[in-house]
PDB file as gemmi writes it, atoms N, CA and C in Angstrom:
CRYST1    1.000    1.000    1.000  90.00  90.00  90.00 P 1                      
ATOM      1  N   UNK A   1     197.186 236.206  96.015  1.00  0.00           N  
ATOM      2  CA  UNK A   1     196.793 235.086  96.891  1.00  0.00           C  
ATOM      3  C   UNK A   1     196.084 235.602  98.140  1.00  0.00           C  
ATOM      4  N   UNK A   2     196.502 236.295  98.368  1.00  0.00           N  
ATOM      5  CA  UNK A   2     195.738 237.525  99.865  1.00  0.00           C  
ATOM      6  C   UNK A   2     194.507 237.437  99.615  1.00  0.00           C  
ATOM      7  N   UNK A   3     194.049 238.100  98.325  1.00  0.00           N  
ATOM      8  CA  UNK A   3     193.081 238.317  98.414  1.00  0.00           C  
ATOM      9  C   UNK A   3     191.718 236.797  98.120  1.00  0.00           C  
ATOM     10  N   UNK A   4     192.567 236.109  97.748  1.00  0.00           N  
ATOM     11  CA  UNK A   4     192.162 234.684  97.558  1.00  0.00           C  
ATOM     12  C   UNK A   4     191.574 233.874  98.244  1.00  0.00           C  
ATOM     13  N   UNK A   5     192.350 233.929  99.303  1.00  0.00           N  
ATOM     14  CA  UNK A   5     192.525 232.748 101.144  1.00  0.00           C  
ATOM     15  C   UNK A   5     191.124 233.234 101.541  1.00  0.00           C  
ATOM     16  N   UNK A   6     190.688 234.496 101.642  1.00  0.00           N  
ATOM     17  CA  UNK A   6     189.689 234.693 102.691  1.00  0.00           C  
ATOM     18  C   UNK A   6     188.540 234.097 102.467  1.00  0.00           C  
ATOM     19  N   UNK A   7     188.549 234.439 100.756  1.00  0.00           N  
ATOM     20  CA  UNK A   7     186.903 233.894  99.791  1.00  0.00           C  
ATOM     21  C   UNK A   7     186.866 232.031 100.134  1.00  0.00           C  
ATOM     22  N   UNK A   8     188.254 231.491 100.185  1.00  0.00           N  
ATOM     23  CA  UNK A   8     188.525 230.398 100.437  1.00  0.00           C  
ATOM     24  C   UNK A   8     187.646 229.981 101.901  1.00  0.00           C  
ATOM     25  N   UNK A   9     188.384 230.581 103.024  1.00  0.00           N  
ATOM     26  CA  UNK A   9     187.628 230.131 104.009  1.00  0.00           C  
ATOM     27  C   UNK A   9     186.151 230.387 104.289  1.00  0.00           C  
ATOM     28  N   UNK A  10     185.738 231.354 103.592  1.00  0.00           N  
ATOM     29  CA  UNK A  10     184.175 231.912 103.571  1.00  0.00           C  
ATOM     30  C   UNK A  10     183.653 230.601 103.141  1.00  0.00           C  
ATOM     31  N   UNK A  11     184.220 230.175 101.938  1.00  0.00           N  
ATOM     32  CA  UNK A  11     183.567 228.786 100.982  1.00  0.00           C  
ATOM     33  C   UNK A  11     183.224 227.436 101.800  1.00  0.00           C  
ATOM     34  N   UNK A  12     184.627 227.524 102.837  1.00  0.00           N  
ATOM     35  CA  UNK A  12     184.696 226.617 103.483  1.00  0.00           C  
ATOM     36  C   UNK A  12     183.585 226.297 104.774  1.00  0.00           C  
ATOM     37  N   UNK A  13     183.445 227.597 105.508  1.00  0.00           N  
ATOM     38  CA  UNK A  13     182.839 227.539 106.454  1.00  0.00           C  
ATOM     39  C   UNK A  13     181.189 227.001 106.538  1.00  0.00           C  
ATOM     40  N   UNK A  14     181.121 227.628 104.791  1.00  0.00           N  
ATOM     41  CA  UNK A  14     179.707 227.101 103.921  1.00  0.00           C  
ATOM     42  C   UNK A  14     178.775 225.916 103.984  1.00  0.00           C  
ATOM     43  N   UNK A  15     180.621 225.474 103.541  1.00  0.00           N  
ATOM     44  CA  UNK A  15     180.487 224.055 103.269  1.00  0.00           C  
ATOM     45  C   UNK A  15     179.907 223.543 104.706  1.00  0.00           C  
ATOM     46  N   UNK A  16     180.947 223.661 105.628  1.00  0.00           N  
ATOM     47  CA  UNK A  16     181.092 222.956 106.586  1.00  0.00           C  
ATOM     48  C   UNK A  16     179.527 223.174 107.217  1.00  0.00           C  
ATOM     49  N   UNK A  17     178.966 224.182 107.124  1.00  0.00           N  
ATOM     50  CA  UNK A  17     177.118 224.623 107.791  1.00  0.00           C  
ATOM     51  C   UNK A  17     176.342 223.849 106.674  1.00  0.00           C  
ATOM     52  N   UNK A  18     176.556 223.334 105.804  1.00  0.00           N  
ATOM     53  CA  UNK A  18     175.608 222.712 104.955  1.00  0.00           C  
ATOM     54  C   UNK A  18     174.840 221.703 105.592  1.00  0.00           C  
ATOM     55  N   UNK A  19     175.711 220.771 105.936  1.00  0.00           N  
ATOM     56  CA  UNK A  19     175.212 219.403 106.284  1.00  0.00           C  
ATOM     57  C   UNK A  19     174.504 219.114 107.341  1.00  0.00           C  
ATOM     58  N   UNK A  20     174.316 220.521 108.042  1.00  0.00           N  
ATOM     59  CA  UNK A  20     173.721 220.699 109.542  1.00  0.00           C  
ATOM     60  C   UNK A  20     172.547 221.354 108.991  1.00  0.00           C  
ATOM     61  N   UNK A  21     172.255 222.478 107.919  1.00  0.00           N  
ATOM     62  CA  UNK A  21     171.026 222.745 107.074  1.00  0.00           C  
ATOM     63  C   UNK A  21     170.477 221.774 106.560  1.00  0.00           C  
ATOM     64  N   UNK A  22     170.797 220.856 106.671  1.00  0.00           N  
ATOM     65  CA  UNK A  22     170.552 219.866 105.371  1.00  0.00           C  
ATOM     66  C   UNK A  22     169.872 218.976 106.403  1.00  0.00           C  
ATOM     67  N   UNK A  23     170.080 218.257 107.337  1.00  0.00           N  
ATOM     68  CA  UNK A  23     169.484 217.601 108.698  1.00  0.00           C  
ATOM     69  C   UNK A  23     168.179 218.087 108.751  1.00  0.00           C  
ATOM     70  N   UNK A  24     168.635 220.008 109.375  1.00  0.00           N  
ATOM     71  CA  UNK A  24     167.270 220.091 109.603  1.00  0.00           C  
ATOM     72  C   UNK A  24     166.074 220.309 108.924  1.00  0.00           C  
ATOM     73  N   UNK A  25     166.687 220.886 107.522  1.00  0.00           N  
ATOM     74  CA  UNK A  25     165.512 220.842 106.520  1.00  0.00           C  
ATOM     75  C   UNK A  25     165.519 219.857 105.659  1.00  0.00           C  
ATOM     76  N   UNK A  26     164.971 218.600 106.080  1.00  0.00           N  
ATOM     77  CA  UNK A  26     164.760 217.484 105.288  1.00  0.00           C  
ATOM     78  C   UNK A  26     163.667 217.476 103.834  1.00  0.00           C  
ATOM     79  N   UNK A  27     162.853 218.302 104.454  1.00  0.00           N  
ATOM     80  CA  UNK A  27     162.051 218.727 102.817  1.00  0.00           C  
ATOM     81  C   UNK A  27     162.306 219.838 102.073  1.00  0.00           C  
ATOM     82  N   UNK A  28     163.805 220.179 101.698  1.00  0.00           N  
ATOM     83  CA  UNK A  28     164.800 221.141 100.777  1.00  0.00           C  
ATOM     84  C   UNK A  28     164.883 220.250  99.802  1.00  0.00           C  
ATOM     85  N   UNK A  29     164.408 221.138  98.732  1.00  0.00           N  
ATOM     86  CA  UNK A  29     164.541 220.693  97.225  1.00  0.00           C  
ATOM     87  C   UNK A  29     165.694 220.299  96.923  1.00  0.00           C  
ATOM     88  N   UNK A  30     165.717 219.106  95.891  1.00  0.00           N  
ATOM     89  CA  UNK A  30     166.857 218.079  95.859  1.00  0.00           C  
ATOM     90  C   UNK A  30     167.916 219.179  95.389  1.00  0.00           C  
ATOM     91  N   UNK A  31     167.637 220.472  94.182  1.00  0.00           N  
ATOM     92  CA  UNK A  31     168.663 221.355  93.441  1.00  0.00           C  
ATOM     93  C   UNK A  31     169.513 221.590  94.682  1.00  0.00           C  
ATOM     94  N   UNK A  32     169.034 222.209  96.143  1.00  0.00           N  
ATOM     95  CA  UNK A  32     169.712 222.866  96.960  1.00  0.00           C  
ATOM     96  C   UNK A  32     170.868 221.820  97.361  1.00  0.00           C  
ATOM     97  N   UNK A  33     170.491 219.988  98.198  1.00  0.00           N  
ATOM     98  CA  UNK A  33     171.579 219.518  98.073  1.00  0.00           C  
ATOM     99  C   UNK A  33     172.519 218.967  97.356  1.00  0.00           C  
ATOM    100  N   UNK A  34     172.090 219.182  95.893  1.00  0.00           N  
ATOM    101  CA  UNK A  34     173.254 219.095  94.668  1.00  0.00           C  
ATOM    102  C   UNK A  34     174.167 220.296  95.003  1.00  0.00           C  
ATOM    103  N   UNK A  35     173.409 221.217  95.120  1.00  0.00           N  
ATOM    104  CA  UNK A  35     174.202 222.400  94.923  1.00  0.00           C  
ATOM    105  C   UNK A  35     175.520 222.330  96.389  1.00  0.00           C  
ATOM    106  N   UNK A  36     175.020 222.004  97.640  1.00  0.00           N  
ATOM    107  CA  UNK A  36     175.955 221.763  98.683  1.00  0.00           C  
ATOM    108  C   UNK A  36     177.012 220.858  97.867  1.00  0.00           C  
ATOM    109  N   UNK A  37     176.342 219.691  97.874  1.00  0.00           N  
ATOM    110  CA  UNK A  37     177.472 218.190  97.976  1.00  0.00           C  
ATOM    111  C   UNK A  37     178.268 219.046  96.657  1.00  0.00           C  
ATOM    112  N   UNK A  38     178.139 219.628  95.692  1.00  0.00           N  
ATOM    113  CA  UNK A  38     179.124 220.384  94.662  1.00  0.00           C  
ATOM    114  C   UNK A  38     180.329 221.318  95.238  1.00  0.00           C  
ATOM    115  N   UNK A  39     179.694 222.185  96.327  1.00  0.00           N  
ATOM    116  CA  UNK A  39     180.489 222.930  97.200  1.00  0.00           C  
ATOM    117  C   UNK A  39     181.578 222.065  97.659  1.00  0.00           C  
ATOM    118  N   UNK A  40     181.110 221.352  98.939  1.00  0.00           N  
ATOM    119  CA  UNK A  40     182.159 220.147  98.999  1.00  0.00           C  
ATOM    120  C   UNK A  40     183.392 219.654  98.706  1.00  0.00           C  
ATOM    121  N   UNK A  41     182.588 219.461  97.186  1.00  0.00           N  
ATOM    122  CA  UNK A  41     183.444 218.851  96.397  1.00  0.00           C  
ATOM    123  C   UNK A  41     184.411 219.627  95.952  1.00  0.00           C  
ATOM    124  N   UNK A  42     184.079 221.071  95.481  1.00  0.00           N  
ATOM    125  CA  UNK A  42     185.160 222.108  95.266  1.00  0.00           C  
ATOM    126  C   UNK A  42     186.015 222.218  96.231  1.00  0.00           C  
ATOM    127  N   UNK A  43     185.224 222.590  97.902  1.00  0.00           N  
ATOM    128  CA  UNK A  43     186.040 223.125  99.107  1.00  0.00           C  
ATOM    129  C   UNK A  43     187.277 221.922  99.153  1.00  0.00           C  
ATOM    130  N   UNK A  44     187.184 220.286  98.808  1.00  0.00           N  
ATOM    131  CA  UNK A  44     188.392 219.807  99.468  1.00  0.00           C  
ATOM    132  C   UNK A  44     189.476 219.806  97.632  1.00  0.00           C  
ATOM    133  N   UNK A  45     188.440 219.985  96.549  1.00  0.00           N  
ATOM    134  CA  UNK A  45     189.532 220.076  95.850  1.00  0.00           C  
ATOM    135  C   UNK A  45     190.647 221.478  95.818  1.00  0.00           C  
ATOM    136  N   UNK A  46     190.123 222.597  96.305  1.00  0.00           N  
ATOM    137  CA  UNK A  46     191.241 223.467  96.763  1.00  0.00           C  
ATOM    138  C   UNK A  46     191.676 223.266  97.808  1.00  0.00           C  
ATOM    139  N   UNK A  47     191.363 222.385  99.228  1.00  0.00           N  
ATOM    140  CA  UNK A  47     192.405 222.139  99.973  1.00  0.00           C  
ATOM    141  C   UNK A  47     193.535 220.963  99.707  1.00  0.00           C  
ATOM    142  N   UNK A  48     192.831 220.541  98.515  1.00  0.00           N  
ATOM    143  CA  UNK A  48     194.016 219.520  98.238  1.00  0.00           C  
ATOM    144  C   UNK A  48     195.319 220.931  97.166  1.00  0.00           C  
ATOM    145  N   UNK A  49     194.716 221.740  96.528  1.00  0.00           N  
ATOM    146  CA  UNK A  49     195.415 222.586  95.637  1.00  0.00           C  
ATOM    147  C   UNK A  49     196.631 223.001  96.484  1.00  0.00           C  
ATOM    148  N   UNK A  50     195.667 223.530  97.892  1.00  0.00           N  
ATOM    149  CA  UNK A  50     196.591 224.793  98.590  1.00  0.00           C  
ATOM    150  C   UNK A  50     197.933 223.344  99.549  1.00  0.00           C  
ATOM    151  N   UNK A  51     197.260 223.265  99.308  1.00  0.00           N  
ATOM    152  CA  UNK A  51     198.136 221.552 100.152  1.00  0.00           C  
ATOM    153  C   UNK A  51     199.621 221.137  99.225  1.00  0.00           C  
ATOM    154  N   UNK A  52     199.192 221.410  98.414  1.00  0.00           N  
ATOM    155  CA  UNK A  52     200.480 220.997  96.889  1.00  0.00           C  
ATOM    156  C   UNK A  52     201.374 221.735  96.624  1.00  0.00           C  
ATOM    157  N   UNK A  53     200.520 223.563  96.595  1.00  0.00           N  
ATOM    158  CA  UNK A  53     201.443 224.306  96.564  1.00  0.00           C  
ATOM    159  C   UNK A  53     202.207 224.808  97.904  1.00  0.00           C  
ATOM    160  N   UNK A  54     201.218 224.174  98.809  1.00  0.00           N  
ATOM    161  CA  UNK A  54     202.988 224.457 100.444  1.00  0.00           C  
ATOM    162  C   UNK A  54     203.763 223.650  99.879  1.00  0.00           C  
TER     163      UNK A  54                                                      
END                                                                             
């Protein structure tokens, strides 16, 4: 799990800079914000994971 958490918050922090990339580059190919809003979607389904197993 150690080695787990960190890749976790890396993912997260990702996430969280996306939507501020995403503002300012309004003419980014649609693949790139599929590819965010997917991130997302992963980052809160492992905080719901890590949430279950506390």
């Amino acid at each position: 799990m150690r080695r787990v958490r960190p890749i976790l918050i890396r993912r997260r922090v990702q996430a969280q800079r996306s939507p501020r990339l995403r503002m300012r580059r309004v003419k980014a190919p649609t693949s790139q914000s599929l590819r965010s809003t997917m991130m997302i979607r992963m980052v809160v389904a492992t905080r719901k994971m890590t949430k279950m197993s506390k």
